[in-house]
C-alpha positions as CSV (number, residue, x, y, z in Angstrom):
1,X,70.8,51.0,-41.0
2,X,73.3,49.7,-43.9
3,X,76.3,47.8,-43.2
4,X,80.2,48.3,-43.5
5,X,80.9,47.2,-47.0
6,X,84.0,45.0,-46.4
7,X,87.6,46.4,-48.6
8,X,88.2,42.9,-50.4
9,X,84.3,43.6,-52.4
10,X,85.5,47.0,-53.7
11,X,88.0,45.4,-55.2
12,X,85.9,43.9,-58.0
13,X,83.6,46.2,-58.9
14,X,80.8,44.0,-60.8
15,X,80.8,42.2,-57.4
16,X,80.8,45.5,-55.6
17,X,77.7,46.5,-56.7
18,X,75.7,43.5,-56.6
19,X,76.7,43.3,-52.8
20,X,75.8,47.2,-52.0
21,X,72.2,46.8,-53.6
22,X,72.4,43.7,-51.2
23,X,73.3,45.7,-48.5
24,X,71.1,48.8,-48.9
25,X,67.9,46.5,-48.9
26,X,66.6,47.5,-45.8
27,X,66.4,44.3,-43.3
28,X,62.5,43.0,-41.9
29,X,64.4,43.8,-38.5
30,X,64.5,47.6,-39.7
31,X,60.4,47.3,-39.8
32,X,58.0,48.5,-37.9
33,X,55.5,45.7,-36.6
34,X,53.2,46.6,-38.6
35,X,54.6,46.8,-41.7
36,X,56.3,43.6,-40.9
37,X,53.3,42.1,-40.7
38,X,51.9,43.7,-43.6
39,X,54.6,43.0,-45.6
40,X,54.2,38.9,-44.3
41,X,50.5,39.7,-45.3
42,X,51.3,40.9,-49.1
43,X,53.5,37.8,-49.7
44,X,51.2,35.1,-48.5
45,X,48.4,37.1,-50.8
46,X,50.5,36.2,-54.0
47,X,51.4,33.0,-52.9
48,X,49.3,31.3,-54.6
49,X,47.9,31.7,-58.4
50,X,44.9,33.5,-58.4
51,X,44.1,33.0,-62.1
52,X,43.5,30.0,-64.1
53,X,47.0,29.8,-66.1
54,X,47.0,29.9,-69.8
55,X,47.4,26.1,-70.6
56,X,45.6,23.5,-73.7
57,X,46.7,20.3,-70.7
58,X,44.7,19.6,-67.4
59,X,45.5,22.0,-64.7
60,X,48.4,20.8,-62.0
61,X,45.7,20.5,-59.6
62,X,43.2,18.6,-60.8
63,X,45.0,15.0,-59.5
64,X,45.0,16.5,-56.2
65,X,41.1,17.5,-56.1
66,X,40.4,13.9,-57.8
67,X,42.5,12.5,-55.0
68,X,40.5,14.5,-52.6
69,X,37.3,13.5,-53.2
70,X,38.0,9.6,-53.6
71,X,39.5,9.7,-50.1
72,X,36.7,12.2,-48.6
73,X,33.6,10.4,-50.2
74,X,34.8,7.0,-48.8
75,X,35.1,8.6,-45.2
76,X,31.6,9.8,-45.8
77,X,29.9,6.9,-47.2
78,X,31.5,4.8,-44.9
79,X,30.8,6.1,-42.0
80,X,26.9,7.3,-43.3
81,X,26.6,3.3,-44.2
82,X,26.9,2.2,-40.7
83,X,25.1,4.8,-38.8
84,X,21.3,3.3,-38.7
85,X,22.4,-0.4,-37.9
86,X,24.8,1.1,-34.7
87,X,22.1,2.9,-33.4
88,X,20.0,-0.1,-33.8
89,X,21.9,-3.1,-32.8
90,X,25.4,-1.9,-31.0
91,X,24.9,1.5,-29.3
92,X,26.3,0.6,-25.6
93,X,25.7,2.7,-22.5
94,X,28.4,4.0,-20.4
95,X,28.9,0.8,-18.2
96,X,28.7,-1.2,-21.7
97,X,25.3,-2.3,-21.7
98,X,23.6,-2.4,-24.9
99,X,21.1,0.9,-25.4
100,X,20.2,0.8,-28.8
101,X,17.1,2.9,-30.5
102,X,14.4,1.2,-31.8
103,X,13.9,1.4,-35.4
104,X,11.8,4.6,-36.0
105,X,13.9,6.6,-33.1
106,X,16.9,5.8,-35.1
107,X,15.6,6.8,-38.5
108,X,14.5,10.1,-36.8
109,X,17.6,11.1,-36.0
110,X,19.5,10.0,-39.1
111,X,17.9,12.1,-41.4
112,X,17.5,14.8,-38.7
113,X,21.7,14.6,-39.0
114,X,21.8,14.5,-42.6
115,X,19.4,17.6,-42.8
116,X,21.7,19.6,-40.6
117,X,24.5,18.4,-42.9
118,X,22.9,19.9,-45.8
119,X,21.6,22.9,-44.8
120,X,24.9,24.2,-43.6
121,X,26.4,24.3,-47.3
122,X,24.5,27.8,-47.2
123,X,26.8,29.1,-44.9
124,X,29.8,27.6,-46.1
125,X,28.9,29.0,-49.4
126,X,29.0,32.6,-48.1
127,X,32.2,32.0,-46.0
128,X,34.3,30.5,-49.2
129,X,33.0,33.2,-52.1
130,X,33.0,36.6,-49.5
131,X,34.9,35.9,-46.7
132,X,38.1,33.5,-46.6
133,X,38.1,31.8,-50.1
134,X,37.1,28.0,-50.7
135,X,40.7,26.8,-50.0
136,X,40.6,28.1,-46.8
137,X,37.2,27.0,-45.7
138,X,37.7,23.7,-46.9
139,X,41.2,23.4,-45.5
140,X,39.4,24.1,-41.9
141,X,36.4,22.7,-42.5
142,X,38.3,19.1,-43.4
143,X,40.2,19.3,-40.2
144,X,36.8,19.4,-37.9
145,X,35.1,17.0,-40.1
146,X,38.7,15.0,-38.8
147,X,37.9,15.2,-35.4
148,X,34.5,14.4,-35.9
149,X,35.5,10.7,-37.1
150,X,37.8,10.6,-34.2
151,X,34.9,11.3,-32.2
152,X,32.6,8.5,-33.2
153,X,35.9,6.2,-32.9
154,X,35.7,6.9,-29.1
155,X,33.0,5.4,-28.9
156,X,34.5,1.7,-28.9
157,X,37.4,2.7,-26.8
158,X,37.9,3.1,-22.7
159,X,36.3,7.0,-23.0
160,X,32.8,5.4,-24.2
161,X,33.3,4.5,-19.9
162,X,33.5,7.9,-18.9
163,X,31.9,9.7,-21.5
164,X,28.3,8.4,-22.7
165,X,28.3,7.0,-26.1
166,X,25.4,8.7,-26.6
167,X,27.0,11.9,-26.5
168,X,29.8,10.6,-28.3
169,X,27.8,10.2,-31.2
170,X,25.9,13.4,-31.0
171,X,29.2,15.1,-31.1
172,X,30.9,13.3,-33.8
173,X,27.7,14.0,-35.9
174,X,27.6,17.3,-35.5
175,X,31.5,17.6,-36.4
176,X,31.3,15.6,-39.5
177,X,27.7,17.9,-40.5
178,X,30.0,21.4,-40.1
179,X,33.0,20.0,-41.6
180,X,31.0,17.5,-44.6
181,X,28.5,20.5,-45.2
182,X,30.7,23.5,-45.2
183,X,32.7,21.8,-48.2
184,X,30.0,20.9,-50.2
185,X,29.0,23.9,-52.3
186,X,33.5,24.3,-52.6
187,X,34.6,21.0,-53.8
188,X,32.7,20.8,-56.8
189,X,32.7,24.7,-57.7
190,X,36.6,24.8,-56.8
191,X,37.1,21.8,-60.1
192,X,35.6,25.0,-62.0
193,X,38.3,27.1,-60.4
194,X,41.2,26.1,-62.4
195,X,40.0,26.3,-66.0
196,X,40.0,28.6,-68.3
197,X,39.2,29.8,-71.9
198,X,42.4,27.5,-73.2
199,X,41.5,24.1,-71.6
200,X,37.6,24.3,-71.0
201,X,37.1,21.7,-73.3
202,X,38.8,19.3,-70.9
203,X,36.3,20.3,-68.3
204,X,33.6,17.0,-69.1
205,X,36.7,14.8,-68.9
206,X,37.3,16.0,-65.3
207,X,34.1,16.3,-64.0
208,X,33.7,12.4,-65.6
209,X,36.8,11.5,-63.0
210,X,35.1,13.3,-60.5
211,X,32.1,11.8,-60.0
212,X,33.6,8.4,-61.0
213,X,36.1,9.2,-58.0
214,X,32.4,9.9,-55.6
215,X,31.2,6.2,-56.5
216,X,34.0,4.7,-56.9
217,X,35.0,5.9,-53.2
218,X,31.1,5.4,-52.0
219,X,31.4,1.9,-53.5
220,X,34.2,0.3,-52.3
221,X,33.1,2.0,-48.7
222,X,30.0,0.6,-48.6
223,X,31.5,-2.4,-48.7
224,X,34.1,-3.0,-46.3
225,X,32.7,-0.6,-43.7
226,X,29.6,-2.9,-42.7
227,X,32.2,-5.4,-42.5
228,X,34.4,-3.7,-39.6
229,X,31.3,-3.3,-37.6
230,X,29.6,-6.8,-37.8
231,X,30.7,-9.7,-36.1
232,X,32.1,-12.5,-38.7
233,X,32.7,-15.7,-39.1
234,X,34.1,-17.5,-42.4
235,X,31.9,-20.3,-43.8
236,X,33.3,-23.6,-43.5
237,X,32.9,-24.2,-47.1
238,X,33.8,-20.7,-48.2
239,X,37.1,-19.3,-49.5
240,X,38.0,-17.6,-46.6
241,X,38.1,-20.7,-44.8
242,X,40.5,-22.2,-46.9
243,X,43.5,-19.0,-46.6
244,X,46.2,-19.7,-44.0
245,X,44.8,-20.1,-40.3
246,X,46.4,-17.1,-39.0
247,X,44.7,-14.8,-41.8
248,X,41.1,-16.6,-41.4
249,X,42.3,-15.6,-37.4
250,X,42.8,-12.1,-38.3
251,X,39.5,-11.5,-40.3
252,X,37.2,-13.4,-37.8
253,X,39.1,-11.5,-34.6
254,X,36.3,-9.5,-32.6
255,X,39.3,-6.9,-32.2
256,X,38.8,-5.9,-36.4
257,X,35.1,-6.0,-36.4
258,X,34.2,-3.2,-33.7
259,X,32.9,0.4,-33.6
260,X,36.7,1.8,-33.4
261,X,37.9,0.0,-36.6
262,X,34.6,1.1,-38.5
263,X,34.2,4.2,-37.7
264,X,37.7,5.0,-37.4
265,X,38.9,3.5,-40.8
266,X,37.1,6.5,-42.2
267,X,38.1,8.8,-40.0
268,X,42.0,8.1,-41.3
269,X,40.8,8.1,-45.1
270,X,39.7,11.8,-44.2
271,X,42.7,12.7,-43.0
272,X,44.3,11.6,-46.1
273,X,42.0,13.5,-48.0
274,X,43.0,16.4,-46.1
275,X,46.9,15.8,-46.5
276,X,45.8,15.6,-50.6
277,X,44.3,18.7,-50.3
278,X,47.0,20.9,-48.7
279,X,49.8,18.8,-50.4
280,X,47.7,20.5,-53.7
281,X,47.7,24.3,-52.4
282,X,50.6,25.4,-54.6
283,X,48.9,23.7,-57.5
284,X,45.5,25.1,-57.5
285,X,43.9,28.3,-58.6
286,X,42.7,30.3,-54.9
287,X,39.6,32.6,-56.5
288,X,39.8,35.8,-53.7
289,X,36.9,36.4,-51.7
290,X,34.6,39.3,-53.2
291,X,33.5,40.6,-49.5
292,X,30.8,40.5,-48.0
293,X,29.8,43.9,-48.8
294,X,30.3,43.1,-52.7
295,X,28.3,39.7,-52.0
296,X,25.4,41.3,-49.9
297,X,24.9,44.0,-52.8
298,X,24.5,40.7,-55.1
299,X,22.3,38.5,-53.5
300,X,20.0,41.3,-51.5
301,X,18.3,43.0,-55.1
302,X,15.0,42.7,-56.8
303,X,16.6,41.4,-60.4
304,X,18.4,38.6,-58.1
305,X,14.9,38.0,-56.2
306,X,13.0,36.7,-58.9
307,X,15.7,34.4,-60.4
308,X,15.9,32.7,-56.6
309,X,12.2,32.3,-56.6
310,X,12.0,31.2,-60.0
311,X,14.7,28.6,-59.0
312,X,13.2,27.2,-55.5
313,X,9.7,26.6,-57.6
314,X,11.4,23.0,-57.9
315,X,13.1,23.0,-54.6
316,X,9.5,21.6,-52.2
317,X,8.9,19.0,-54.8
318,X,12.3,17.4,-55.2
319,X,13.0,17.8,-51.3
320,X,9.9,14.7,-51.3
321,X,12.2,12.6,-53.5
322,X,15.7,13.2,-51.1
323,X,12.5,12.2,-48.4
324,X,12.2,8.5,-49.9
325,X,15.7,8.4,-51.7
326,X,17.6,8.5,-48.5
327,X,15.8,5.9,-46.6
328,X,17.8,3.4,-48.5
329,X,20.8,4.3,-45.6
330,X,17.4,3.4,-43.2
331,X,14.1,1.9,-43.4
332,X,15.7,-0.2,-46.6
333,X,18.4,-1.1,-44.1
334,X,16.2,-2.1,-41.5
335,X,14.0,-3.8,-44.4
336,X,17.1,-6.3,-45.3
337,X,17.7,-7.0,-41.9
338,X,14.4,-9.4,-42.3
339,X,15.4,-10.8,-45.8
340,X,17.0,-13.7,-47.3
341,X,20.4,-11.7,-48.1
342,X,22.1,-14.9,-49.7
343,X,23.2,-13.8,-53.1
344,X,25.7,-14.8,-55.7
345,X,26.8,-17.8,-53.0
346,X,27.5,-15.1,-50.5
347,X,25.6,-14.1,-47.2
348,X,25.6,-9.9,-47.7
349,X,24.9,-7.7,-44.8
350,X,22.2,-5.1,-44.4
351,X,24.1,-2.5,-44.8
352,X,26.0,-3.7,-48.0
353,X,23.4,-3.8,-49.9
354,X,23.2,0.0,-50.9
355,X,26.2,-0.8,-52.8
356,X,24.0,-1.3,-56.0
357,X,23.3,2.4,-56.0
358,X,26.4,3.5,-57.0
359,X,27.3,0.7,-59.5
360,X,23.8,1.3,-61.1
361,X,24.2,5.0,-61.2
362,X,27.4,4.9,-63.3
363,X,25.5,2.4,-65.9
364,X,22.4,4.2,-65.9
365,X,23.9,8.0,-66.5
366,X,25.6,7.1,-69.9
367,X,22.3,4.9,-70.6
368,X,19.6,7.5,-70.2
369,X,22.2,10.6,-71.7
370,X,23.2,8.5,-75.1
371,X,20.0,6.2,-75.9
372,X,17.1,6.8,-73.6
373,X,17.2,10.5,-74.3
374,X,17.5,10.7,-77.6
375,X,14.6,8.2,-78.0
376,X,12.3,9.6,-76.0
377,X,13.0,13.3,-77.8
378,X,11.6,11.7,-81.2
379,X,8.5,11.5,-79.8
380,X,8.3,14.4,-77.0
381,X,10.4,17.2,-76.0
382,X,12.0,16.5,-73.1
383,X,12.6,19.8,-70.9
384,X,14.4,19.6,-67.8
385,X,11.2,20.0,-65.7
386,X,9.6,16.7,-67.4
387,X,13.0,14.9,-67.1
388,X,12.0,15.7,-63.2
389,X,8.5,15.0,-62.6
390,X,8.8,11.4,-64.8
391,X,11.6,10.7,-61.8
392,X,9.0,11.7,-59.1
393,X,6.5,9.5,-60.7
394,X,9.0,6.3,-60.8
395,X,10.8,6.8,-57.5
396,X,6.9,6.0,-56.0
397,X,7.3,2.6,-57.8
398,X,10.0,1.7,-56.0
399,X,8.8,2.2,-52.9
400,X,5.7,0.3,-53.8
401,X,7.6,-2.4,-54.9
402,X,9.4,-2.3,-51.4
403,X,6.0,-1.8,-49.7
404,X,4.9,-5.3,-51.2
405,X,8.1,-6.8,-49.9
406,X,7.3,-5.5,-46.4
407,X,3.9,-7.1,-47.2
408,X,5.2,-10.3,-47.4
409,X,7.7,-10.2,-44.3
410,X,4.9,-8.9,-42.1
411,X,3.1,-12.3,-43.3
412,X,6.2,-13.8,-41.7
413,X,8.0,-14.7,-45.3
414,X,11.3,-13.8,-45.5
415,X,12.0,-12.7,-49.2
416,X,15.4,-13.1,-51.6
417,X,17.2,-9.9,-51.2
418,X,17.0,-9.8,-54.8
419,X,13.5,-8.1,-54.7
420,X,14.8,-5.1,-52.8
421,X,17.8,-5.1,-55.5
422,X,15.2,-4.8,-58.3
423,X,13.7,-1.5,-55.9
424,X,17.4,0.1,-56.5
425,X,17.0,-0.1,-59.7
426,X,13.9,1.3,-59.6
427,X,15.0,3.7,-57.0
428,X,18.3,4.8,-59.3
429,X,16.3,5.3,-62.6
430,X,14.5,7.8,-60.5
431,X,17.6,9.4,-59.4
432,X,19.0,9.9,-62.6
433,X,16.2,11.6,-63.7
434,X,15.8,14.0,-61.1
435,X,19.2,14.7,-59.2
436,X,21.5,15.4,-62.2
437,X,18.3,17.3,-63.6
438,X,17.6,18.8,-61.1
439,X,21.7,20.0,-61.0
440,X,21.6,21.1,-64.9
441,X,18.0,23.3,-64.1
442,X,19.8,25.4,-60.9
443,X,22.7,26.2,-62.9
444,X,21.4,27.0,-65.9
445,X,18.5,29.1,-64.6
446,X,20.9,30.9,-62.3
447,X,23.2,33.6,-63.2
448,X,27.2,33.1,-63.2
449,X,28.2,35.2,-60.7
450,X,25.6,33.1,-58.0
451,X,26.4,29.5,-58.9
452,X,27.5,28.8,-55.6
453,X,24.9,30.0,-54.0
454,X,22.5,28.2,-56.9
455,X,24.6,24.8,-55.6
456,X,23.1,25.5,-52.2
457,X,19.2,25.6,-53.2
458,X,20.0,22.7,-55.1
459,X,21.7,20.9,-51.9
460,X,18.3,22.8,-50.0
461,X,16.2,20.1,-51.4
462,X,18.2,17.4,-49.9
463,X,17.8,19.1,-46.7
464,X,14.1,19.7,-46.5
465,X,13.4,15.9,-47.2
466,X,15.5,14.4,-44.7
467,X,13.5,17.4,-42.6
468,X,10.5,15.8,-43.7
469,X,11.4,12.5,-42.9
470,X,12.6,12.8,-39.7
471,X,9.3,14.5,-38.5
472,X,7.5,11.6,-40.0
473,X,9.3,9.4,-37.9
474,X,9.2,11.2,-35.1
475,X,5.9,11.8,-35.0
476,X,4.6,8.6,-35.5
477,X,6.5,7.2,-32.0
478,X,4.1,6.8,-29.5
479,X,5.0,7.2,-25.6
480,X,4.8,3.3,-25.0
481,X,7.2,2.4,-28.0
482,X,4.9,1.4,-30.2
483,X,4.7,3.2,-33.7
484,X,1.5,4.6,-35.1
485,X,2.9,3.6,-39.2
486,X,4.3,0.0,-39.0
487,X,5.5,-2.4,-42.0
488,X,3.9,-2.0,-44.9
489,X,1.8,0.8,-44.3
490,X,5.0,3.4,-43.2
491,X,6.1,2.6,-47.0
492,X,2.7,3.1,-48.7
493,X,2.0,6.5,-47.0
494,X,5.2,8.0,-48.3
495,X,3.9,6.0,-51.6
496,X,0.8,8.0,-51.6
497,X,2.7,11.3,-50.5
498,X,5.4,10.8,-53.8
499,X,2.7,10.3,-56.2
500,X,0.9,13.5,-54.6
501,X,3.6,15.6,-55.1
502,X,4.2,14.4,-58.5
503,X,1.0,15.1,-59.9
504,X,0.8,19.0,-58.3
505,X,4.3,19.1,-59.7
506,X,2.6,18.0,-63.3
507,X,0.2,20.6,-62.7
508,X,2.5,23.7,-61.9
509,X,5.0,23.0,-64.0
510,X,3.5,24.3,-67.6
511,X,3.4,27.3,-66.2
512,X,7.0,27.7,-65.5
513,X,8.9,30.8,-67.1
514,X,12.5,31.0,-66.6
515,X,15.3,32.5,-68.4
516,X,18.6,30.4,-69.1
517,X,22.1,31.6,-67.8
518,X,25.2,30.3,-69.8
519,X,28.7,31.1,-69.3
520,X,29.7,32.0,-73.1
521,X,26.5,34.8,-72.7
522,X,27.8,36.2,-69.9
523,X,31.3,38.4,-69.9
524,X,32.6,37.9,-66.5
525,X,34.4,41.2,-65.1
526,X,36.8,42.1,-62.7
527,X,37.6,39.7,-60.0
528,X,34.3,37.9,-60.5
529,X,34.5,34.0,-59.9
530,X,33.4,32.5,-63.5
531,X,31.3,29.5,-62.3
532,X,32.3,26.3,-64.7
533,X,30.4,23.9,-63.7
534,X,29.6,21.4,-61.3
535,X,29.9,17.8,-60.5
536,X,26.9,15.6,-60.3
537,X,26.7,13.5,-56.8
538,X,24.0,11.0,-56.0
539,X,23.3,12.9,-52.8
540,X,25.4,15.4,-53.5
């Protein structure tokens, strides 16, 4: 088992005895197996800080996260920005035919996707917090989200002639909904993660980055990705048209602006999110999983019972304003495709145009936190719950306001764009003051040691309104293509179906009796993940 110690070492003996105890350290050859793979167990365990470190600075791996979720947000947004115009104008059959969905068909199965994307978080949540941790499950989960851009790519490549694109795009869909909504209740909670007691105070400066990173990625996405997929041509009296004629060459060439390039542009920005976030394992804080035996005996008691039901009161009534929120990645989309989209001197695209969302969200946030607020608390006290139902009550006007625009293009006007603009802002106030609200009331009404799972009722909401709306629009096909709600009346009944909810929710609400959950009233034992805090995202 030890080896020969060689005569020229037992000549110096300070050297001699260093190079026995080198010797006599039994070699991973000498081990069983088993205890060599225990023993390769044990060291990957304590690879990796389990602790937030004892530091005033930012933690060494907030840049990465930040990094992270710029790159992954773009991917989404990108790809989410293009998805109801493919399906409506360039879905090809397998012998490159176009077989694209009418309107309502395509809307249907939009939010039927984005429903499946947000109901997953559930089981993601369970996987990171009592199985694998988040790093893990977000490590995986990033890679199939990966393949499920590649996916979609293939369908502008020679596969889309042996494989239908049809198929194609289920798959990809379904790819990007495990991978996109197994992260979700991680990302935000795993920002949390790496703070402690010293350096909390630097926690509203992250979170600040973070959700500037989510628009500032959505933005810029939202922008450039409709651009891939349309066809274009540089006005003659534009500034395009007077750059070099080899670059005006290479932005009109029908080889940039095609299903490949748009969908696959995001498909590479998620891979670099993915390289950010494994390039950051060293740096971040890895919470272990409690078990699932540990997170069973949490969840599955009577104490734990009422604060879930207490907490999903809100859940049906928000889930109608994710129903008309995220029809402006559909019927708003099909909407502009019968407007006058010239603006500022330029020509925008459909699907550019919910790029106002996110620039109005970052202007409306500080707005309504630092002046509105405060204003309005002068007069009335403004709970979280009437922060909520005010939202429900003016994301309705938008969609009126949209609903009279459809008015006048079913007259066979064609409006500015700039009236659906003024519907975003509309549509954002209402955001504001339900979504971030709705955020601050989960977390706060649930305790610390379930703020994952509270993340996932709150991402529930999302779910059951796309649910909603893509049995609306499913149900209203009829067998010979025709629709049963068409122009303005499709937007008034989910007019009449906001304003509905919003006045039950006026009536239910007084009677609401919850108890508030902070972290400094709470002593956090053991191994129990202390919960932090959460970023605020527009769809989460």
């Amino acid at each position: 088992m030890f080896r020969e110690v060689p005569k020229e070492i037992l000549l110096r003996p300070r050297k001699c005895q260093r190079h026995l105890r080198q010797l006599r350290r039994p070699r991973p050859s000498n081990f069983s197996p088993k205890a060599r793979l225990t023993r390769r167990f044990v060291m990957a365990k304590h690879q990796y800080i389990t602790s937030p470190p004892k530091m005033s600075t930012m933690p060494p791996g907030v840049p990465y996260i930040i990094g992270n979720e710029a790159a992954e947000r773009f991917s989404y947004y990108g790809m989410n920005s293009i998805l109801t115009i493919f399906m409506t104008k360039y879905l090809l059959d397998k012998m490159g035919h176009l077989s694209v969905m009418q309107p309502a068909n395509a809307e249907a199965w939009y939010h039927t996707f984005v429903s499946v994307l947000y109901i997953l978080p559930i089981l993601g949540a369970i996987l990171a917090d009592a199985v694998f941790g988040k790093f893990r499950v977000v490590l995986w989960l990033s890679i199939v989200y990966c393949f499920g851009h590649l996916t979609l790519a293939l369908m502008g490549s020679p596969v889309a002639h042996a494989i239908e694109p049809r198929y194609l795009l289920a798959i990809g869909l379904v790819l990007i909904a495990m991978g996109a909504g197994g992260i979700k209740p991680c990302v935000s909670t795993n920002v949390g993660d790496q703070f402690g007691e010293t350096n909390k105070h630097l926690l509203t400066r992250v979170f600040n980055w973070f959700y500037f990173s989510i628009n500032a990625g959505s933005a810029l996405s939202t922008l450039l990705i409709p651009f891939l997929l349309e066809p274009y041509k540089a006005a003659p009296d534009g500034f395009i048209a007077k750059l070099s004629p080899s670059m005006v060459g290479f932005l009109e060439s029908p080889r940039l602006h095609s299903p490949d390039i748009a969908f696959g542009l995001p498909g590479i920005f998620m891979v670099i999110a993915t390289i950010f976030f494994w390039a950051g394992r060293k740096k971040f804080v890895h919470i272990p999983p409690v078990g699932l035996g540990t997170y069973g005996r949490e969840i599955f008691n009577k104490e734990t019972g009422k604060i879930l039901f207490n907490i999903l009161i809100p859940v049906p009534f928000v889930a109608i304003f994710w129903a008309l929120w995220q029809q402006n990645f559909s019927s708003w989309i099909v909407q502009a495709e019968s407007m006058d989209r010239h603006l500022f001197g330029i020509e925008w695209l459909s699907s550019q145009i919910q790029t106002v969302n996110p620039i109005f969200i970052l202007v409306m946030l500080p707005l309504f936190s630092y002046w509105l607020y405060p204003f309005v608390e002068k007069f009335i006290r403004l709970t979280p719950l009437r922060k909520m139902g005010a939202g429900l009550f003016v994301t309705a006007a938008s969609f009126f306001l949209v609903a009279m625009i459809q008015t006048r293009i079913d007259a066979g006007a064609r409006p500015n764009i700039i009236w659906q603009v003024w519907a975003f802002v509309i549509l954002t106030a209402g955001e504001t003051l339900v979504s971030p609200t709705h955020l601050e009331f989960s977390y706060t009404q649930g305790p610390v040691k379930l703020k994952s799972l509270v993340m996932c009722t709150y991402l529930l909401a999302v779910s059951l309104g796309n649910q909603f709306t893509a049995a609306v629009n499913f149900f209203i096909q009829n067998p010979d293509g025709s629709v049963k709600l068409q122009g303005t009346s499709y937007f008034m009944f989910f007019v009449w179906v906001m304003l509905g909810t919003a006045v039950l929710f006026a009536i239910i609400t007084p009677f609401y009796k919850g108890r508030t959950y902070l972290q400094d009233q709470t002593q956090v034992a053991g191994e129990a993940e202390p919960a932090l805090g959460f970023a605020v995202q527009p769809e989460a």
